[in-house]
C-alpha positions in Angstrom: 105.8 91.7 118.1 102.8 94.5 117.7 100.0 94.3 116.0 99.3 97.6 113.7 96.0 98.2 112.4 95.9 100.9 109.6 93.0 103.0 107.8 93.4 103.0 104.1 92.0 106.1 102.8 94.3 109.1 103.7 96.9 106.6 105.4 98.0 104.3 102.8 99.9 105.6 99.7 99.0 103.1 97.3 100.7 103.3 94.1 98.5 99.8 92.8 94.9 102.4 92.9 95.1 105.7 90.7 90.7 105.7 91.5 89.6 109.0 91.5 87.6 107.8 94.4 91.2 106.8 96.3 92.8 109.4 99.0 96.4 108.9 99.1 97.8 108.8 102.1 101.3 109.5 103.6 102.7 105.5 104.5 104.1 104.2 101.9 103.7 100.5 101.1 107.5 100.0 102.0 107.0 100.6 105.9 104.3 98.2 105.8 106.8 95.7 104.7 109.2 96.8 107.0 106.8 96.4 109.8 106.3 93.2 108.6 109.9 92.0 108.2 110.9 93.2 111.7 108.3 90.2 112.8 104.9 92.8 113.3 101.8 92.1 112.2 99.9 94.2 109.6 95.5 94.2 109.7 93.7 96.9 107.5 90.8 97.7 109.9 88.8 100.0 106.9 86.5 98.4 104.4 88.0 100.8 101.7 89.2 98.2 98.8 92.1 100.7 98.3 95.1 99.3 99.3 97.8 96.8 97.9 96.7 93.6 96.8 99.6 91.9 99.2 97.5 93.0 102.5 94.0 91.2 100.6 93.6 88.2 102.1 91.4 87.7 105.5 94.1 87.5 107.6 95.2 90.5 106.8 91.8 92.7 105.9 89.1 93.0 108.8 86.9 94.8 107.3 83.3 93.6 109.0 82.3 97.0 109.8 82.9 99.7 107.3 81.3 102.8 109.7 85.0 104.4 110.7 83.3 105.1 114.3 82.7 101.8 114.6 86.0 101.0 113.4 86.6 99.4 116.9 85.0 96.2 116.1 87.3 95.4 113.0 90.4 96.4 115.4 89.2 93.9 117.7 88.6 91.3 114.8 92.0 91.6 113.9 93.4 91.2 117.3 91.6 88.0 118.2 92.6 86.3 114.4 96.3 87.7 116.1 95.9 86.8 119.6 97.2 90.1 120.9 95.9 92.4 123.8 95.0 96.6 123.6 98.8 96.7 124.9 100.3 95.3 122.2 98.1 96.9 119.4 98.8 100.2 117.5 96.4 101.8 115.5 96.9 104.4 112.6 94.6 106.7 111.2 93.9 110.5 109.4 90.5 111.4 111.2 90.8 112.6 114.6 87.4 112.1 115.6 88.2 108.1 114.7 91.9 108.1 116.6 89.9 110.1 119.7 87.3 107.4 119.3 89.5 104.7 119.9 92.2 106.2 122.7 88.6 106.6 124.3 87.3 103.2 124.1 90.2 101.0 124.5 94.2 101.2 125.9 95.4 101.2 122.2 97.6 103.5 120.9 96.7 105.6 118.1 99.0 107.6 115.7 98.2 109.9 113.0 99.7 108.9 109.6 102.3 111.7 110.5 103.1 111.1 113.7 103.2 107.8 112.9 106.0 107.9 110.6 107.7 110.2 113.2 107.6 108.0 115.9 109.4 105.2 113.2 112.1 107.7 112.2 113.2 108.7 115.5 113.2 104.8 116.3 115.4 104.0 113.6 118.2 106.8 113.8 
């Protein structure tokens, strides 16, 4: 079981928000649920309101920080609610300057929303 954290805005494809103020992202909703099925955990670590109504609730949304360079803080949040370590916790995101921010600070590993669904494809052929 891994814990993956996700930013919303630029990540998330989230056909529930047509906001003007929304940036669609490249994950769709279904992986997330995949993820999830497979026996993963899902945390939204952005304070964006954004994504799908499913992933609302507070063990789900950790969202006590909403600076994206401090985004760090709501990754940890979520993995003391989950009780997982840096090791077992991935961590998605479109800004670079967020993703170098975190390989940085911690032994997480960080994908971009592209590589991310890379690394899931090649898994699952």
């Amino acid at each position: 079981m891994a814990l993956y954290c996700f930013d919303v805005d630029g990540t998330i494809d989230c056909k529930e928000n047509d906001s003007e103020e929304y940036l669609k992202g490249v994950i769709k909703t279904d992986v997330l649920l995949d993820l999830e099925k497979q026996g993963h955990k899902i945390a939204i670590v952005s304070s964006s309101p954004f994504f799908p109504e499913k992933w609302k609730g507070d063990n789900y949304w950790f969202k006590r920080n909403a600076d994206g360079f401090c985004r760090l803080q709501n990754i940890r949040d979520a993995q003391k609610y989950h009780g997982v370590s840096d090791y077992e916790t991935i961590y998605i995101d479109d800004l670079k300057g967020v993703l170098t921010m975190i390989r940085d600070q911690s032994n997480i590993t960080c994908f971009s929303p592209k590589d991310f669904l890379s690394s899931i494809q090649s898994i699952n052929t």
